[in-house]
DOVEXRO-201724 format. One line per 2 residues: number of its first residue (from 1); their letters; for each residue x, y, z of C-alpha. Coordinates in Angstrom, 1 decimal, padded with zeros to 4 digits. Each point is the difference from the previous one (the first is absolute). Example, Ala and Ser with C-alpha at 12.3 -4.5 7.8 and 13.67 -1.06 7.14 Angstrom:
BEGIN
1 = AS = 012.3:-004.5:007.8; 001.4:003.4:-000.7
This chain:
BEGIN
1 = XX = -001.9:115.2:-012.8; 000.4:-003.6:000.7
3 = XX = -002.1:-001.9:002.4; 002.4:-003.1:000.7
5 = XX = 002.0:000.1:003.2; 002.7:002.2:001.0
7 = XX = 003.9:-001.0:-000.4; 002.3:001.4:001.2
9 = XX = 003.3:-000.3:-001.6; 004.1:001.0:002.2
11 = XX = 002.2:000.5:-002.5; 000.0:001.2:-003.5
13 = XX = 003.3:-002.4:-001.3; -001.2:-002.5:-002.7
15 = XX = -001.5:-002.2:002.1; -002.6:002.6:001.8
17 = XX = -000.5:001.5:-003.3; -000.7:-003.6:-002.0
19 = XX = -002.5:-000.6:003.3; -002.1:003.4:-000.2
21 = XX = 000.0:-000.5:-003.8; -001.7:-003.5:000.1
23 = XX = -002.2:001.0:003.1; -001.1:003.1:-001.9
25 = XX = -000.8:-002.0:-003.4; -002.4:-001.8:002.3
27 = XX = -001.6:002.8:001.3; 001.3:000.4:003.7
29 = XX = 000.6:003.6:000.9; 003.3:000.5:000.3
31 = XX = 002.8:001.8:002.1; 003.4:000.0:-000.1
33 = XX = 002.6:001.2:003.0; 003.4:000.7:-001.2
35 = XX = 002.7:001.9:002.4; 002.2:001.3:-003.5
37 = XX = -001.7:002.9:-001.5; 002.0:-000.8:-003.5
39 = XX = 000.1:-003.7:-001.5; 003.5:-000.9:-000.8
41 = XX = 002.2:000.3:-002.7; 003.1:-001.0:-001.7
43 = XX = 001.8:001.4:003.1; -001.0:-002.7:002.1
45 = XX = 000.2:-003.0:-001.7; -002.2:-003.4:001.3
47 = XX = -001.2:-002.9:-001.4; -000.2:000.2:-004.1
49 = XX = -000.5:-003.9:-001.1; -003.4:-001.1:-000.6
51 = XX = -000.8:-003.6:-000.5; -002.5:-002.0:-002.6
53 = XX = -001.9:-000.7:003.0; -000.5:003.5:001.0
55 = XX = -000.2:001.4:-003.7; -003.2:-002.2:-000.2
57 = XX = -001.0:001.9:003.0; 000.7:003.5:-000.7
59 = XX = -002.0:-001.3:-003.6; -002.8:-000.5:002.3
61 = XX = -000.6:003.3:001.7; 000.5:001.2:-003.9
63 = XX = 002.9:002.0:-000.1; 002.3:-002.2:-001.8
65 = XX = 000.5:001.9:-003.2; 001.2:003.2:002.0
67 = XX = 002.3:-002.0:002.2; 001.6:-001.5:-003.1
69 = XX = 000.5:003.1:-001.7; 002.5:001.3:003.1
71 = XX = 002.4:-002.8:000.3; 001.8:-002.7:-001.4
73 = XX = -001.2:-003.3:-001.7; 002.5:-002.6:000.9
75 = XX = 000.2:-003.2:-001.0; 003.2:-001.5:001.4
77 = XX = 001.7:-000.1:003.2; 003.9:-001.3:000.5
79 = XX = 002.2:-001.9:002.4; 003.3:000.9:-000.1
81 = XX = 003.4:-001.6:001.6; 001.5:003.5:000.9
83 = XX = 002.9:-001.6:001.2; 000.8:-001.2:-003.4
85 = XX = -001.7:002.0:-002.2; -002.5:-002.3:-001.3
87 = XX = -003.8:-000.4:-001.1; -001.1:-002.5:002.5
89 = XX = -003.5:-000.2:-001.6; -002.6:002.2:-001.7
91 = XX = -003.4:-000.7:000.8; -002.8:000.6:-002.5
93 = XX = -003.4:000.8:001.5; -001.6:-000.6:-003.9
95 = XX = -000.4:-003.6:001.7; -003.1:000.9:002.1
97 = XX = -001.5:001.3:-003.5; -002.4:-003.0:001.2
99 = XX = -000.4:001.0:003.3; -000.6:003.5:-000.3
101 = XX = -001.1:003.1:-002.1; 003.2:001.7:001.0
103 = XX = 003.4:-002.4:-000.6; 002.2:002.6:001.5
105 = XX = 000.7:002.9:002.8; -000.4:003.6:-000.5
107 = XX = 002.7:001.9:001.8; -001.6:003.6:001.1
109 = XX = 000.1:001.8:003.5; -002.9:-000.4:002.0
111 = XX = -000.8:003.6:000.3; -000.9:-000.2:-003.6
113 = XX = -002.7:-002.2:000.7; -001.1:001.9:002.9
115 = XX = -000.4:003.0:-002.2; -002.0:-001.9:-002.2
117 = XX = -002.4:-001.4:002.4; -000.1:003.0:001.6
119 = XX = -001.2:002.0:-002.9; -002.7:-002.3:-000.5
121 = XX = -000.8:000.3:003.6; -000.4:003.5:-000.5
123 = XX = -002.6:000.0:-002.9; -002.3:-002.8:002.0
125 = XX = -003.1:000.7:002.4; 000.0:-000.3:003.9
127 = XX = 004.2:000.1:000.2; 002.0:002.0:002.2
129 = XX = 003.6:000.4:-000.5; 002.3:001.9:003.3
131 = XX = 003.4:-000.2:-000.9; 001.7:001.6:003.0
133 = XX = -002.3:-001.5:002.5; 001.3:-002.1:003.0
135 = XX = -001.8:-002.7:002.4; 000.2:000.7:003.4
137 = XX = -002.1:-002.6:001.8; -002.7:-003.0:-001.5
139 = XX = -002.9:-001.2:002.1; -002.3:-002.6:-001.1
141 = XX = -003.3:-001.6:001.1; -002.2:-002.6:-001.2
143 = XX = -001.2:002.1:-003.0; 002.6:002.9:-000.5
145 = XX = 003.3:001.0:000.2; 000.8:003.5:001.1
147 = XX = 003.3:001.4:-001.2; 001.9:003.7:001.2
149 = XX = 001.7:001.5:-002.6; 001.6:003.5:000.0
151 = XX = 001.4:002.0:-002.7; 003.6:000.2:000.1
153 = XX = 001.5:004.0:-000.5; 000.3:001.3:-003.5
155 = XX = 003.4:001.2:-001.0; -000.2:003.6:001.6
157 = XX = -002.5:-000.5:002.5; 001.1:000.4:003.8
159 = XX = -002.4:-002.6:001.5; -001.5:-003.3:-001.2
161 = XX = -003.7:-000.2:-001.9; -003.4:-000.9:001.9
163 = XX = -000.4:-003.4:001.6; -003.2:-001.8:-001.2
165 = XX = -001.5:-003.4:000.7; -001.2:-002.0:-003.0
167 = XX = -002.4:-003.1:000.4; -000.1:-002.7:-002.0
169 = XX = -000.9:-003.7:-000.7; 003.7:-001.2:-001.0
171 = XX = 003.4:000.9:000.3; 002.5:-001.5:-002.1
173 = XX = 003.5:000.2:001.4; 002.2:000.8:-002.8
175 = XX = 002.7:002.1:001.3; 002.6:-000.9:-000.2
177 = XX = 003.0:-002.3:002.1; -000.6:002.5:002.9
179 = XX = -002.8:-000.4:-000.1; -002.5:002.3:002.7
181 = XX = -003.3:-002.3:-000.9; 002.1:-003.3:001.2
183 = XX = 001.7:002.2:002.8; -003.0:001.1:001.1
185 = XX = -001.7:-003.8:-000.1; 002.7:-000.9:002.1
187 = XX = 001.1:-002.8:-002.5; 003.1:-001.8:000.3
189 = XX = 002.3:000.8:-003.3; 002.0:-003.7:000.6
191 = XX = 002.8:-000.8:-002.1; 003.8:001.3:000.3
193 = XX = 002.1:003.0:-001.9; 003.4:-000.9:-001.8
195 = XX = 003.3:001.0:000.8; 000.9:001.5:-002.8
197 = XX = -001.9:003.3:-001.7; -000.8:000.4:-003.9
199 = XX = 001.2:002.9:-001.8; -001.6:000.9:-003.0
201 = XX = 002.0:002.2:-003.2; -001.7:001.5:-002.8
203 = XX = 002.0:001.0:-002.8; -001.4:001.3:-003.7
205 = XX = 003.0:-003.0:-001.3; -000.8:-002.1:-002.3
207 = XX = 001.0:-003.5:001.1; -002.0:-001.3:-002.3
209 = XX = 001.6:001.1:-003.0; 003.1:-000.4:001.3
211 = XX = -000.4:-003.8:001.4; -002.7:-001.4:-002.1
213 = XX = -001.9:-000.8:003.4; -003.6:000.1:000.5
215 = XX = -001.9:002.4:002.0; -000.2:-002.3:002.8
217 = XX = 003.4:-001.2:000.6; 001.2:-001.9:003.5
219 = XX = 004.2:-000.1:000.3; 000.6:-003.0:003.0
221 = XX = 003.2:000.6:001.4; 000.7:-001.4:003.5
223 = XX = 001.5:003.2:001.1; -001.8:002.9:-002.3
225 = XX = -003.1:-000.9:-001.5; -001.7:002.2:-001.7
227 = XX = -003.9:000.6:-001.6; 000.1:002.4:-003.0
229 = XX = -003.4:000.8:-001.9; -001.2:002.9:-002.0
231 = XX = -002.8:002.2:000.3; -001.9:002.5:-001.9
233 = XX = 000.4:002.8:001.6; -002.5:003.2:000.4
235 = XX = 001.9:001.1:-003.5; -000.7:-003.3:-001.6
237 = XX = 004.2:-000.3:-001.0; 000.4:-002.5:002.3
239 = XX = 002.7:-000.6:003.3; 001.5:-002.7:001.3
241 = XX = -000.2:-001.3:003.8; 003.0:-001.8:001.4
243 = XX = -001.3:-001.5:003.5; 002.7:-001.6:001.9
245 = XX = 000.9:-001.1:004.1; 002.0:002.5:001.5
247 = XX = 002.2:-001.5:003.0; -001.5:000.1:003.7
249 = XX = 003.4:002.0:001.2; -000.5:003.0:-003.2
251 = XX = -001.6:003.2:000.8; -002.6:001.4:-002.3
253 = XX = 002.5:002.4:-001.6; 002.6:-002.5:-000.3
255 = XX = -002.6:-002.4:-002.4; -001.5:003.0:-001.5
257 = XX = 003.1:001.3:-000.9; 001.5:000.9:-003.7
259 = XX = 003.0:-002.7:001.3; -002.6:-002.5:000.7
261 = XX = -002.3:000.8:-002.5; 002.7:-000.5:-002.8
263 = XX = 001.7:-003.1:001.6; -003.4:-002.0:000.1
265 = XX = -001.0:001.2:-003.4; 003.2:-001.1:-001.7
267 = XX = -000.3:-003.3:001.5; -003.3:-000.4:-002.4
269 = XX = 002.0:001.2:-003.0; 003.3:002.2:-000.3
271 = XX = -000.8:003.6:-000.8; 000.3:001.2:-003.9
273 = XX = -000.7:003.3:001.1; -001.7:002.3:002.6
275 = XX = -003.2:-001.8:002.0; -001.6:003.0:002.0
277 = XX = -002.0:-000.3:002.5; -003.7:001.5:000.8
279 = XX = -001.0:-001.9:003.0; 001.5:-001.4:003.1
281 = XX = -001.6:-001.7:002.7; 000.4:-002.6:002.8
283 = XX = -002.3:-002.0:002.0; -000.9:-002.2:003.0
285 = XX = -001.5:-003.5:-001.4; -002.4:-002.8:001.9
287 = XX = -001.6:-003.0:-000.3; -003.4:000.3:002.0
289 = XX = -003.6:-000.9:-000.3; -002.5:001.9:002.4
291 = XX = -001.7:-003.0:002.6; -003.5:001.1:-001.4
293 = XX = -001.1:001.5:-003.1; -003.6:000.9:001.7
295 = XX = -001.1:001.1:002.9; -003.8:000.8:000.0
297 = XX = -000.9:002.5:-002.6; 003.6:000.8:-000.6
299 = XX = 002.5:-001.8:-002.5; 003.6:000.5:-001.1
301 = XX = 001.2:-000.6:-003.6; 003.7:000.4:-001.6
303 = XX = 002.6:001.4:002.2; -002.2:000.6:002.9
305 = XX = -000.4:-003.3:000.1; 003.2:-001.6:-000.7
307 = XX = 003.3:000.7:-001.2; 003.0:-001.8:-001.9
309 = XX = 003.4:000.9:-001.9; -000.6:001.3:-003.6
311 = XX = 001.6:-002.6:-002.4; -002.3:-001.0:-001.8
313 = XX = -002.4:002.5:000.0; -002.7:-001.6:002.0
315 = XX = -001.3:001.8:002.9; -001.4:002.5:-002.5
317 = XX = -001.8:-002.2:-001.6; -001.3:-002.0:002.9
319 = XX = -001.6:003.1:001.3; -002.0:000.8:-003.2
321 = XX = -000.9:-003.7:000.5; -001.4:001.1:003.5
323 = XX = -001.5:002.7:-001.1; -002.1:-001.7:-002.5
325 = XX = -000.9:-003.1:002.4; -001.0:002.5:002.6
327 = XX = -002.8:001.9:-002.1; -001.2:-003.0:-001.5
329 = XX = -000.7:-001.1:003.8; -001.4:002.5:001.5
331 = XX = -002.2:000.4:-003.5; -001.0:-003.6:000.4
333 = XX = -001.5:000.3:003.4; -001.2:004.0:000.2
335 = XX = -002.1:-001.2:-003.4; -001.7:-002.8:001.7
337 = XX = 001.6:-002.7:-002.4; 002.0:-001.8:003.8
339 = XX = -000.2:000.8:003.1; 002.6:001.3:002.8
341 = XX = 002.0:-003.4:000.5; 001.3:000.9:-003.7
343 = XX = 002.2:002.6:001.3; 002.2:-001.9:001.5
345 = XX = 000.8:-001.5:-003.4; 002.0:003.4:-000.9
347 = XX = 002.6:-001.2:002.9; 000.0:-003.5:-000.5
349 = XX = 001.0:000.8:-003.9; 002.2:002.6:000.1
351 = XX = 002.2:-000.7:002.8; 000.2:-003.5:-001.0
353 = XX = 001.4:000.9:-003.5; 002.0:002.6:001.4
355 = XX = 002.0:-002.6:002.4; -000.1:-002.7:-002.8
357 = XX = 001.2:002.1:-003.1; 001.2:003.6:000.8
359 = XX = 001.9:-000.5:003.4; 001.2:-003.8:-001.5
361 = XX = 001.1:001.3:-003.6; 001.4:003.4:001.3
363 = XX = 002.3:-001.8:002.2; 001.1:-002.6:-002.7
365 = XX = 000.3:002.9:-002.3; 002.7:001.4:002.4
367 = XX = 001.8:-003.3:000.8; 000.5:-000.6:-003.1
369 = XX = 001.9:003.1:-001.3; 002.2:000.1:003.3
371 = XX = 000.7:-003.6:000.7; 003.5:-000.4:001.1
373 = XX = 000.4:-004.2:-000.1; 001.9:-000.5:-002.9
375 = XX = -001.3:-003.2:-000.7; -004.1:001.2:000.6
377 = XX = 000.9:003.1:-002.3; 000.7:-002.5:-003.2
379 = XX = -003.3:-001.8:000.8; -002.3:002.9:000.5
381 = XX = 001.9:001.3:-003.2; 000.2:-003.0:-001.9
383 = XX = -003.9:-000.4:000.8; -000.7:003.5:-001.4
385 = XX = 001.5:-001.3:-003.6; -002.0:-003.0:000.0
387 = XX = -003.0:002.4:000.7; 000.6:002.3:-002.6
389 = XX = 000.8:-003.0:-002.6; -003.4:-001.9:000.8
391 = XX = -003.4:001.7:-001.1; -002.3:-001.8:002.7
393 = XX = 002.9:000.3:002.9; -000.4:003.7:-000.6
395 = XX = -003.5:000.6:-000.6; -000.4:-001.9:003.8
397 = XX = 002.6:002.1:001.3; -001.7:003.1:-001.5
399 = XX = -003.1:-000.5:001.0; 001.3:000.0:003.9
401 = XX = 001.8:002.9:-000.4; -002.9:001.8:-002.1
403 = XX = -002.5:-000.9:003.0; -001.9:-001.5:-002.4
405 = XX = -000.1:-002.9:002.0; 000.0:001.7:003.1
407 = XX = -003.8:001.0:-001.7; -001.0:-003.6:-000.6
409 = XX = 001.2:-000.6:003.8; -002.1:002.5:001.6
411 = XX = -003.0:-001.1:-002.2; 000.6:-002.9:001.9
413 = XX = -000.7:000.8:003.3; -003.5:000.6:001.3
């Protein structure tokens, strides 16, 4: 049994997993509250694009060679013109070889790293795992916070499971965009929700093979963009994502539909043959940042904490980013090595990089694949081609988009 201080952890998605993981490695006792009883699976597809900055991270807490081994290595992302049918750009991430250990994104679901981390979890002293476990309530004093959790009903049983009451030294918000902890805190979630929804296809389709684009591939079109990336899979053979806006006036069957589905698919690349589908889904999306990221003994990280549209894969990452800044804090002062004023530091850093980069770049990200100005679409295009044609031009843009710099930033800020 460990005799370090007691954490506990809402939410067993990547970021609450990557959070107990690096707490436990440094010997605080360790429990985690998660309201699913199962961790997800291909049926629920989320966030699957991991960036060199995070990689180093995931290195860190030493489960790199098992996170490799269920997804895909990718070196290359695209631009296309989907209007005309053209490579825009392709950007190499071998540029950073100088900036990093890992020039290039893996694309796997987060539940695979979950799984991992959880497993190790598992096999480690003074950890407690309760998938199925809600928070009903959070108290906190000077010393302690006090959290309510109850046992939601098993499949079968009539009533729910007992309430308990579990004290601790921490509580690390990491639960998600609804999340109870912030809810609970009372802390303003600012920021605004588009019009527009994302739908999401899966399909085992090869566009690859059939295009010759990479497995990170972004289509601007001022009135259908589209994302398209591939992903592992549970079965390792690989399916392809097509993530695109589905009009404000469509109903969710009308964007989900085989119609739909077809029509936007075609626009990437005229069919050859059947492209059948495994997955549909379709999704609010918002741009917000929580007003605090602390509130005495009680943090937020990732989604809990703030929130932004999914092209470029960056909210993901920012909240592993979290995760690690916030046991390295409370490590720091619980070990003696700073005192309590260094808290603080976890807000000043995180939601200062989050605003700067994540919120910044995700909204740039979208602008640029819907903008509707003729004349701005051949710039931003044009730009994109003098990117991809120019070594250090790309290596600076990669190492925004990467958070790599977004690393160097909050190293920055005491």
């Amino acid at each position: 049994m460990t005799d370090r201080e007691h954490v506990i952890v809402a939410g067993a998605g990547p970021v609450g997993a990557v959070a107990a993981l690096a707490a436990a490695q440094r010997g605080f006792r360790v429990t985690i509250i998660e309201r699913n009883a199962d961790i997800e699976t291909d049926s629920a597809p989320r966030a699957a694009t991991f960036h060199p900055s995070t990689l180093e991270l995931i290195d860190e807490i030493g489960v790199i060679d098992e996170f490799l081994s269920v997804g895909l290595v990718s070196r290359y992302f695209d631009f296309w013109d989907k209007t005309a049918g053209t490579l825009v750009a392709r950007m190499d991430h071998d540029v950073l070889r100088d900036d990093t250990k890992f020039p290039y994104v893996v694309q796997t679901e987060q539940h695979k790293l979950v799984r991992i981390v959880l497993d190790r979890l598992r096999r480690m002293p003074g950890v407690d795992i309760r998938l199925g476990w809600t928070i009903d309530a959070i108290d906190q004093d000077a010393d302690r916070v006090t959290v309510h959790v109850r046992r939601t009903a098993a499949e079968g049983d009539a009533e729910d499971g007992a309430d308990e009451v579990l004290t601790g030294d921490w509580l690390f918000g990491c639960d998600g965009g609804r999340s109870t902890v912030r809810k609970a805190l009372g802390i303003e979630f600012e920021g605004y929700t588009w019009p527009e929804r994302f739908a999401v296809l899966t399909t085992s389709h090869d566009f690859g093979a059939e295009m010759g684009c990479s497995t990170r591939s972004y289509f601007a079109d001022p009135d259908q963009w589209v994302n398209l990336f591939k992903v592992a899979g549970d079965d390792m053979r690989g399916r392809w994502r097509v993530v695109f806006a589905a009009p404000a006036g469509q109903t969710d069957e009308q964007a989900l539909s085989d119609e739909s589905a077809e029509r936007v698919m075609a626009g990437i690349h005229p069919a050859t043959g059947p492209r059948p589908l495994v997955h549909r889904n379709i999704y609010n999306v918002h741009q917000r940042v929580a007003a605090a990221f602390r509130a005495g003994r009680v943090f937020l990280a990732g989604d809990a904490a703030h929130v932004n549209n999914p092209i470029g894969g960056l909210g993901l990452n920012c909240g592993v980013h979290d995760a690690l800044e916030l046991v390295r804090t409370v490590d720091l002062v619980t070990s003696g090595r700073a005192d309590s004023a260094r808290l603080d530091r976890y807000e000043r850093r995180r939601r200062t990089v989050n605003i700067e980069f994540v919120q910044q770049q995700t909204v740039d990200n979208k602008q640029r694949l819907e903008e509707k100005d003729p004349a701005v679409r051949r710039e931003r295009l044009a730009r994109l081609t003098e990117m991809g044609n120019d070594k250090q031009a790309q290596r600076r843009f990669l190492r925004r988009t990467s958070l790599l710099d977004a690393v160097v930033r909050a190293g920055a800020i005491d």
